[in-house]
KOLKOL-570759 format. One line per 5 residues: their letters; for each residue x, z, y of C-alpha. Coordinates in steps of 0.02 Angstrom, whole numbers, padded with zeros to 5 digits, always signed. Example, Ala and Ser with C-alpha at 12.3 -4.5 7.8 and 13.67 -1.06 7.14 Angstrom:
BEGIN
as = +00615,+00390,-00225  +00684,+00357,-00053
END
This chain:
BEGIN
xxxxx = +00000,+00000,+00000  +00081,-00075,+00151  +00026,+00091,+00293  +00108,+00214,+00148  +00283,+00127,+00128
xxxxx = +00284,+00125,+00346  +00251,+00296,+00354  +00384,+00351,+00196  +00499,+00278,+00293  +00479,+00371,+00448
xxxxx = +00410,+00537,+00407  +00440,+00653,+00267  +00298,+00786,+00209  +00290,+00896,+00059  +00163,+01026,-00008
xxxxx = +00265,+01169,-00030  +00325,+01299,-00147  +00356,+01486,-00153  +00526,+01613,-00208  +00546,+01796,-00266
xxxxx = +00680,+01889,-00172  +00764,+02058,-00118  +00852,+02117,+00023  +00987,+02249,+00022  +01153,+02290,+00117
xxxxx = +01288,+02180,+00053  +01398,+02285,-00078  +01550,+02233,-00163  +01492,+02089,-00294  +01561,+02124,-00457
xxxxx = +01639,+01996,-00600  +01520,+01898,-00640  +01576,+01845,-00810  +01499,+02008,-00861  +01338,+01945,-00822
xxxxx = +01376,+01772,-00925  +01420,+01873,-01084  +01258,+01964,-01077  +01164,+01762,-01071  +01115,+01643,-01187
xxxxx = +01236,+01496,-01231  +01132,+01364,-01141  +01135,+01476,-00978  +01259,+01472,-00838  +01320,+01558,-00686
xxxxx = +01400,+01473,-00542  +01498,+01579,-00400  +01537,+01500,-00236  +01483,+01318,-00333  +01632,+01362,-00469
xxxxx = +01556,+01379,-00643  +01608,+01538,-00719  +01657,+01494,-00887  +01568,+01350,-01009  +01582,+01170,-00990
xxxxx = +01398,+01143,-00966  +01413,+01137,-00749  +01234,+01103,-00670  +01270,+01001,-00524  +01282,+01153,-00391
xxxxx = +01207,+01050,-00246  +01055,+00987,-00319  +01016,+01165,-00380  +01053,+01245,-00212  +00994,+01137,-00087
xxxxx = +00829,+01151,+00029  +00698,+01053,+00069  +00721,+01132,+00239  +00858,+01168,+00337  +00771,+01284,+00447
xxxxx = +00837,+01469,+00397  +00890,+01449,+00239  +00948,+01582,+00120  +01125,+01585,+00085  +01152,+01648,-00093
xxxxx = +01339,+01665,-00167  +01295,+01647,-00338  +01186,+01550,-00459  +01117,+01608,-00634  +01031,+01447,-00727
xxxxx = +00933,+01540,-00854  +00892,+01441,-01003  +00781,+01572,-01108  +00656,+01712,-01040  +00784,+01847,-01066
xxxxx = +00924,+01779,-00967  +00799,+01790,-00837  +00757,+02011,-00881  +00956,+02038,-00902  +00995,+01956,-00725
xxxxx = +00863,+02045,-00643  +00923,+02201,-00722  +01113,+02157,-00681  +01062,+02117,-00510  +00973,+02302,-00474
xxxxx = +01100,+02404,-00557  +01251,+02334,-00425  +01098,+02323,-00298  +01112,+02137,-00267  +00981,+02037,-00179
xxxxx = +00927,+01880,-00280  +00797,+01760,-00250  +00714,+01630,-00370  +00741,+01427,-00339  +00616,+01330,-00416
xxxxx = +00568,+01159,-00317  +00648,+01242,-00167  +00528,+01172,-00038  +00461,+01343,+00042  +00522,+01348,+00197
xxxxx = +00457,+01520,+00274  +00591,+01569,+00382  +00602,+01730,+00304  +00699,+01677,+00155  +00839,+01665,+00299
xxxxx = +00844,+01848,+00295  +00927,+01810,+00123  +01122,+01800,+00187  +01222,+01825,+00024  +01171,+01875,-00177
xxxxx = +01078,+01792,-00315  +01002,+01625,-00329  +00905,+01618,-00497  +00885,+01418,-00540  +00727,+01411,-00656
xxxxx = +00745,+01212,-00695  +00791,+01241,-00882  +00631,+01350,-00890  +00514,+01195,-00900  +00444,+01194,-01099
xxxxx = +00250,+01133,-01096  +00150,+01177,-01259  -00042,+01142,-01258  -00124,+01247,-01374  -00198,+01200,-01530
xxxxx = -00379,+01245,-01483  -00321,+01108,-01317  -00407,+01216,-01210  -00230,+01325,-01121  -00064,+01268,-01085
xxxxx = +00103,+01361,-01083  +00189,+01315,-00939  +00396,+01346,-00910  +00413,+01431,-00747  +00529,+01310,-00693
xxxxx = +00408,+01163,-00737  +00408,+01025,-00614  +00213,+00963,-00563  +00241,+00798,-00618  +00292,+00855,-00767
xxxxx = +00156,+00947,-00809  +00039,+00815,-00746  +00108,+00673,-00871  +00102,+00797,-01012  -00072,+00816,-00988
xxxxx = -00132,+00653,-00962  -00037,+00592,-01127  -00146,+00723,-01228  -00303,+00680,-01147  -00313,+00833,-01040
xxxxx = -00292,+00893,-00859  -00279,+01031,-00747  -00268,+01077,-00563  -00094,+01053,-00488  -00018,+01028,-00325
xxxxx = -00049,+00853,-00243  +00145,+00801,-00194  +00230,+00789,-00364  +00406,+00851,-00325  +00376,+01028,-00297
xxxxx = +00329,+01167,-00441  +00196,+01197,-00522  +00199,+01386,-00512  +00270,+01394,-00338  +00092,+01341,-00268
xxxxx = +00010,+01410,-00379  +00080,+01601,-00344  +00014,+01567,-00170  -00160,+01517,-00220  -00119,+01326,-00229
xxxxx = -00219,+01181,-00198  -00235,+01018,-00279  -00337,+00849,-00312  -00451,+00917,-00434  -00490,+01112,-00366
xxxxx = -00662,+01052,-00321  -00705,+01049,-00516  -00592,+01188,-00588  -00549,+01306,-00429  -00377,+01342,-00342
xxxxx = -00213,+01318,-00467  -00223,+01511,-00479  -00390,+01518,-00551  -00307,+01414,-00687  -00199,+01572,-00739
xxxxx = -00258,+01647,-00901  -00094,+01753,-00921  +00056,+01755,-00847  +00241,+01821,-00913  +00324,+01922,-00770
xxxxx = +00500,+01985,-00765  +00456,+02147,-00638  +00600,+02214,-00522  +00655,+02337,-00650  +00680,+02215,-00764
xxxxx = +00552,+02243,-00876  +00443,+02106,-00935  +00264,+02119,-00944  +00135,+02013,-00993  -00007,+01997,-00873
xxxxx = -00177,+01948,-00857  -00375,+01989,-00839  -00322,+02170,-00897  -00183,+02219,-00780  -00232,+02284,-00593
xxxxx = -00067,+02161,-00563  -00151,+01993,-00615  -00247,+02005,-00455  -00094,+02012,-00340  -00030,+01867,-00438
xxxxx = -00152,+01749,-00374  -00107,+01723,-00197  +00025,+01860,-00176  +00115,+01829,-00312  +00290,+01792,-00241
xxxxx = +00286,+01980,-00198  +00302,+02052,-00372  +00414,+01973,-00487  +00489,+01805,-00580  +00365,+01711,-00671
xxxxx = +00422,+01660,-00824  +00279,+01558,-00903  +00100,+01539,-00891  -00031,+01499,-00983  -00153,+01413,-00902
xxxxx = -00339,+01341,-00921  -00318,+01148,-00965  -00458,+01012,-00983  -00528,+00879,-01052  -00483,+00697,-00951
xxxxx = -00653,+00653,-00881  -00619,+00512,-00780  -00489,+00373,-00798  -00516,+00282,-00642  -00483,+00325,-00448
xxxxx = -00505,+00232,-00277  -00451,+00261,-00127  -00501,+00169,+00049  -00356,+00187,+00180  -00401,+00177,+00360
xxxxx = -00289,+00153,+00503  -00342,+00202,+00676  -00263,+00218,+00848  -00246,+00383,+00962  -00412,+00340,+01061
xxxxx = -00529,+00353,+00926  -00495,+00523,+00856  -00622,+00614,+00913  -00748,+00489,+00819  -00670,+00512,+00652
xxxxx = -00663,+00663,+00646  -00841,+00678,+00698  -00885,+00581,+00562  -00799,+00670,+00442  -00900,+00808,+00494
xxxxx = -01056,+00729,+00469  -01020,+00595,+00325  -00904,+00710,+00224  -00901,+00881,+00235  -01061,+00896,+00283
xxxxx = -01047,+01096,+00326  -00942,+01154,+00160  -01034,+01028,+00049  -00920,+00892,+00027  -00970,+00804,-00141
xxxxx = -00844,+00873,-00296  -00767,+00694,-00309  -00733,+00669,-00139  -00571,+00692,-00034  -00521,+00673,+00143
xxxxx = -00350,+00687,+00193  -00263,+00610,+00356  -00097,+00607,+00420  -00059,+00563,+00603  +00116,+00482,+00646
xxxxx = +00234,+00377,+00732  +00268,+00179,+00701  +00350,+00043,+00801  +00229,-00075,+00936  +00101,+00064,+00933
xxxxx = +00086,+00187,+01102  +00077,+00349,+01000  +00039,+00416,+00853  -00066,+00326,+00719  -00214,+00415,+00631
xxxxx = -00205,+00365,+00446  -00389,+00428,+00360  -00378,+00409,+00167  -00561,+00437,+00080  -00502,+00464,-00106
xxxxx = -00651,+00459,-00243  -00651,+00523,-00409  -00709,+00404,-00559  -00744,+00252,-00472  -00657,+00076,-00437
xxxxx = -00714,+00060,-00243  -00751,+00218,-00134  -00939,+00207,-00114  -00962,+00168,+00040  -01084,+00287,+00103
xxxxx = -00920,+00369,+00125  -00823,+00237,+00196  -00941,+00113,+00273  -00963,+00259,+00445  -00784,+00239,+00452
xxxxx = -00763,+00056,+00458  -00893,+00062,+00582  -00784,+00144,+00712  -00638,-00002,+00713  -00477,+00035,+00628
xxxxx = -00347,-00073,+00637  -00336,-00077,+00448  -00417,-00069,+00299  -00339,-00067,+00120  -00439,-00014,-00038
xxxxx = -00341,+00028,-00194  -00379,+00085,-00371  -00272,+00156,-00489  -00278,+00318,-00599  -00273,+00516,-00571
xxxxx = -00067,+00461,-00576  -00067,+00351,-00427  -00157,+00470,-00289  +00000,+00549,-00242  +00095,+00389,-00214
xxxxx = -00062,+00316,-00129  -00032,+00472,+00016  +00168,+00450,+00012  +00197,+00605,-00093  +00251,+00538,-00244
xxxxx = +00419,+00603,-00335  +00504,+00460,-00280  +00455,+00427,-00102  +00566,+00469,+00044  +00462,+00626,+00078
xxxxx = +00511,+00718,-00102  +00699,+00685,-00047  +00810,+00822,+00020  +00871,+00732,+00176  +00952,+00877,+00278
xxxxx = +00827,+00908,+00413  +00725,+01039,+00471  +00557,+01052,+00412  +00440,+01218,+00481  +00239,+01183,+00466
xxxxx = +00125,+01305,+00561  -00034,+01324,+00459  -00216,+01342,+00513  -00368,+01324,+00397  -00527,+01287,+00463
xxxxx = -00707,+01287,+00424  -00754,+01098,+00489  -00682,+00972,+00632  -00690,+01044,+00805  -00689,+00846,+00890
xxxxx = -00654,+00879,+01066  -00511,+01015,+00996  -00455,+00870,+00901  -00431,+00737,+01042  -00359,+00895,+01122
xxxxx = -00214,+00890,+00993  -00185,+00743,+00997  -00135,+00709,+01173  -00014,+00890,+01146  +00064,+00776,+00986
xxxxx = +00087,+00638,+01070  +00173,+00727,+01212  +00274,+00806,+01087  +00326,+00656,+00981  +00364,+00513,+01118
xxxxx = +00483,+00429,+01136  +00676,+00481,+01119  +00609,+00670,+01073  +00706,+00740,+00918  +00529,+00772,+00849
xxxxx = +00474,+00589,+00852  +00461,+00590,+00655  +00352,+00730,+00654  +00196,+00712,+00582  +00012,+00822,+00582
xxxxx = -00084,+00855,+00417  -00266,+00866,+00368  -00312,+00900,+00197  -00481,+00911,+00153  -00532,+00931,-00021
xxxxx = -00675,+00942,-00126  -00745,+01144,-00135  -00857,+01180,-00242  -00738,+01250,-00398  -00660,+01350,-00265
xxxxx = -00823,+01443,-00212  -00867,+01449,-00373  -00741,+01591,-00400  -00774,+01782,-00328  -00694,+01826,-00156
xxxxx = -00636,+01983,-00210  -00565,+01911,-00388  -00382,+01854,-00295  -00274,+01890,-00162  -00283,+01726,-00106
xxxxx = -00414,+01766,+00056  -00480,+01592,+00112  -00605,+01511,-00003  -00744,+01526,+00132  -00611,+01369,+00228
xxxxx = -00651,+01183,+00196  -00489,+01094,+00286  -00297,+01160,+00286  -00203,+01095,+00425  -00031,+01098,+00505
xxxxx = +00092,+01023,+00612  +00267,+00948,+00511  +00389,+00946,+00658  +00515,+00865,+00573  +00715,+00855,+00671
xxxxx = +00886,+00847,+00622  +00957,+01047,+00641  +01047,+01043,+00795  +01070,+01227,+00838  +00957,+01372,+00905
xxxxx = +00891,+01294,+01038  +00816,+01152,+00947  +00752,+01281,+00834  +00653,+01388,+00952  +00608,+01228,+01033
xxxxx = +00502,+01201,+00872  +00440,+01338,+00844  +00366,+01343,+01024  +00290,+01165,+00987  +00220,+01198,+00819
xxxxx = +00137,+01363,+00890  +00055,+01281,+01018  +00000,+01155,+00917  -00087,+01264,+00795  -00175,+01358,+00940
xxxxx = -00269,+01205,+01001  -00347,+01227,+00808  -00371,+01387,+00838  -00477,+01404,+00984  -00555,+01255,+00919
xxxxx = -00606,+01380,+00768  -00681,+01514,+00891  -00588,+01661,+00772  -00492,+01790,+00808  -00383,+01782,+00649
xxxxx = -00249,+01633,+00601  -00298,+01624,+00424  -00129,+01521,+00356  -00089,+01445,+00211  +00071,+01551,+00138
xxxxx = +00161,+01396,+00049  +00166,+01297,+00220  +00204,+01469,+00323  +00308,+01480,+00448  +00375,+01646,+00456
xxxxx = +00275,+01714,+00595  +00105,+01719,+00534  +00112,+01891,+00477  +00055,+01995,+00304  -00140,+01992,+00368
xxxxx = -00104,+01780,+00417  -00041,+01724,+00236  -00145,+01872,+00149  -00320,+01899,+00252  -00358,+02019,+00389
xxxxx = -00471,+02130,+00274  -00419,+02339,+00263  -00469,+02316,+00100  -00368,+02166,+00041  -00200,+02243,+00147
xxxxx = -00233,+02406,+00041  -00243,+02343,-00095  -00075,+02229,-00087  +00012,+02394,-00016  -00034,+02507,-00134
xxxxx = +00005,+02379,-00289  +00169,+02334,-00212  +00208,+02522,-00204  +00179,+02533,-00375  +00268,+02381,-00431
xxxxx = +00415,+02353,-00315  +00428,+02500,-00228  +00595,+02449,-00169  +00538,+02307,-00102  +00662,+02198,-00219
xxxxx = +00556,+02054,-00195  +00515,+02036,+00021  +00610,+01870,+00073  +00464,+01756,+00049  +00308,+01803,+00161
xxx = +00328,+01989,+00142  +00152,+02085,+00110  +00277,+02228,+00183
END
């Protein structure tokens, strides 16, 4: 599709994924070949990009570098487990010389407090990425270091499917720790309602198995980065119900913005009811001979060969500049939005990429046209943010709602649209940085006065850092209570508090 290879190249955009961490004083690291002696023979352990011992070097860059270059953490060793109990004996090795360590799995979080991370251990899980569908074919167990593509092919060769995140070169259980969202949520629910149980090394460095019957399980679904290394998962799988999937791609310019998104409103989400097999997502970015951004509205429909166009025919009516139907397969929606594993957006380029999160309950249109005149301002031109780009996912609810309220800690099923700013820039110093960070904010305020609340309710894998433990985990005494009390119980040393801290 011609409009998705012209925005690969100029803009890069990922769903993100989540760490575990801890934060002590720096002490005096001790030989690590200790640590390798108590691993299995497949495992390894890297210091300062040297391999300790073993011939079997993973190559140290591609394990250790970011998505984003925007406070990164700046471990001094990597452990690549290769079995569950490498992961329980590092943990343990790491508390009793009281070194911080922090678990890489598609490394494409990019909350600026993992910068708070400034030397211990990194904890590669890419070896940890087994799949086994159960005989019954109704669960999976899922590696924690399993890639979502991964999963996604495994499942579509046996017939099955699940809910996963939509760009297919992050993790699946990063998302998914954070609540995660994904193409299919409006049949099954979030990826965390997928979790039936879940293997968890803790900080002590005991593992426990946990699921409907531990007070933990609930933490783990939307909080989870908080309380220890997943291991494995099993999750709810099911049957392939559809084979076929359209899409209709629609390319307008700046000045009709407020119009689409009206008509999202009114043709699509229709006040929280969007049908189950309907998407909207849009992007909105730069390319050559146009005077400022371009809005690019994809309507994506589930089990069909052309959108219908009840959906898209409102659309057409307002004059985009393009129009490009496609159908393909659950497998092709990712590369239809530019998110596939290998487009230019999955690639670890070296720039700076911090997102500032909003959800929202519907399209405020004049906040929108509002926006958009701030973006433009912001992306003209010579500006170092030019390759920015803005993000609008709307997906399908209903499987969402389905599920209790009070069942996770993820806070914001009553939201129908997760947005955010990419401001995308080559790192350039701290200038540049707070430049951002100024930009992005503002930027997400338009959307939130637009939304008329009090409360920035943000999505924790596209945080930015500054959101806050009542942004990423909901405003509610009771929900804050609740985290406190079963972090206190769990970590009370707060081992794991460099990615979105609860406290």
């Amino acid at each position: 599709m011609r409009w998705i290879q012209v925005f690969a190249t100029v803009v890069g955009v990922v769903t993100a994924t989540a760490s575990n961490s801890l934060y002590l004083p720096r002490q005096q690291e001790p030989d690590y070949s200790q640590l390798l002696d108590q691993l299995s023979e497949e495992a390894e352990v890297l210091v300062n990009s040297t391999l300790v011992t073993r011939d079997l070097a993973s190559d140290y860059q591609l394990i250790t570098n970011r998505w984003s270059q925007l406070e990164t953490p700046r471990p001094t060793v990597v452990v690549v487990p290769a079995r569950e109990s490498d992961v329980v004996v590092t943990i343990k090795f790491a508390a009793l010389f009281d070194i911080p360590f922090l678990v890489y799995n598609g490394m494409h979080g990019s909350v600026t407090t993992l910068g708070r991370m400034d030397f211990g251990i990194e904890i590669y899980m890419g070896k940890l990425d087994n799949i086994q569908i159960a005989a019954d074919g109704k669960t999976a167990a899922v590696g924690g270091g399993t890639n979502a593509k991964k999963l996604i092919d495994a499942l579509w060769a046996a017939g099955k499917q699940t809910v996963t995140g939509t760009c297919e070169c992050v993790s699946y259980l990063g998302p998914a720790l954070g609540g995660g969202h994904g193409w299919l949520q409006g049949r099954y629910g979030l990826m965390a309602d997928q979790f039936v149980s879940l293997n968890v090394v803790l900080a002590d460095g005991s593992l426990r198995t946990v699921n409907a019957n531990s007070d933990l399980f609930w933490a783990m679904k939307g909080a989870g980065h908080n309380f220890g290394v997943v291991t494995s998962a099993t999750i709810k799988i099911f049957p392939r119900v559809y084979t076929t999937w359209a899409i209709e791609t629609l390319m307008f310019t700046g000045d009709k913005v407020a119009a689409v998104y009206q008509a999202a409103n009114t043709y699509l989400l229709r006040n929280g009811t969007q049908p189950v097999d309907v998407i909207n997502w849009s992007y909105w970015f730069n390319i050559p001979g146009f005077d400022g951004p371009v809005v690019a509205f994809y309507i994506i429909q589930e089990g069909v060969s052309t959108v219908n166009p009840a959906y898209t025919q409102p659309f057409r009516d307002l004059g985009p500049f393009s129009i490009e139907p496609a159908t393909g397969t659950y497998r092709d929606v990712s590369a239809w939005v530019g998110i596939n594993l290998d487009a230019p957006p999955c690639q670890k380029a070296g720039l700076s990429n911090p997102r500032f999160p909003v959800y929202l309950e519907r399209y405020n249109a004049t906040a929108q046209a509002e926006l958009y005149a701030l973006f433009k301002t912001i992306t003209a031109g010579t500006s170092p943010f030019a390759n920015s780009l803005f993000m609008f996912e709307g997906y399908s609810m209903q499987g969402v709602k389905a599920v209790a309220d009070t069942s996770a800690a993820y806070a914001y099923r009553g939201d129908n649209l997760l947005t955010a700013p990419l401001l995308q820039y080559t790192p350039a110093g701290a200038t540049r940085d707070a430049q951002a960070k100024e930009y992005g904010n503002q930027l997400r305020q338009v959307l939130h006065r637009g939304s008329g609340r009090s409360q920035v309710h943000a999505y924790v894998n596209y945080a930015y850092g500054d959101e806050g433990a009542k942004g990423w985990y909901g405003a509610d005494a009771w929900r804050q209570d609740k985290l406190k009390a079963l972090k206190n119980k769990y970590d009370p040393n707060r081992r794991f508090s460099f990615y979105a801290p609860i406290a």
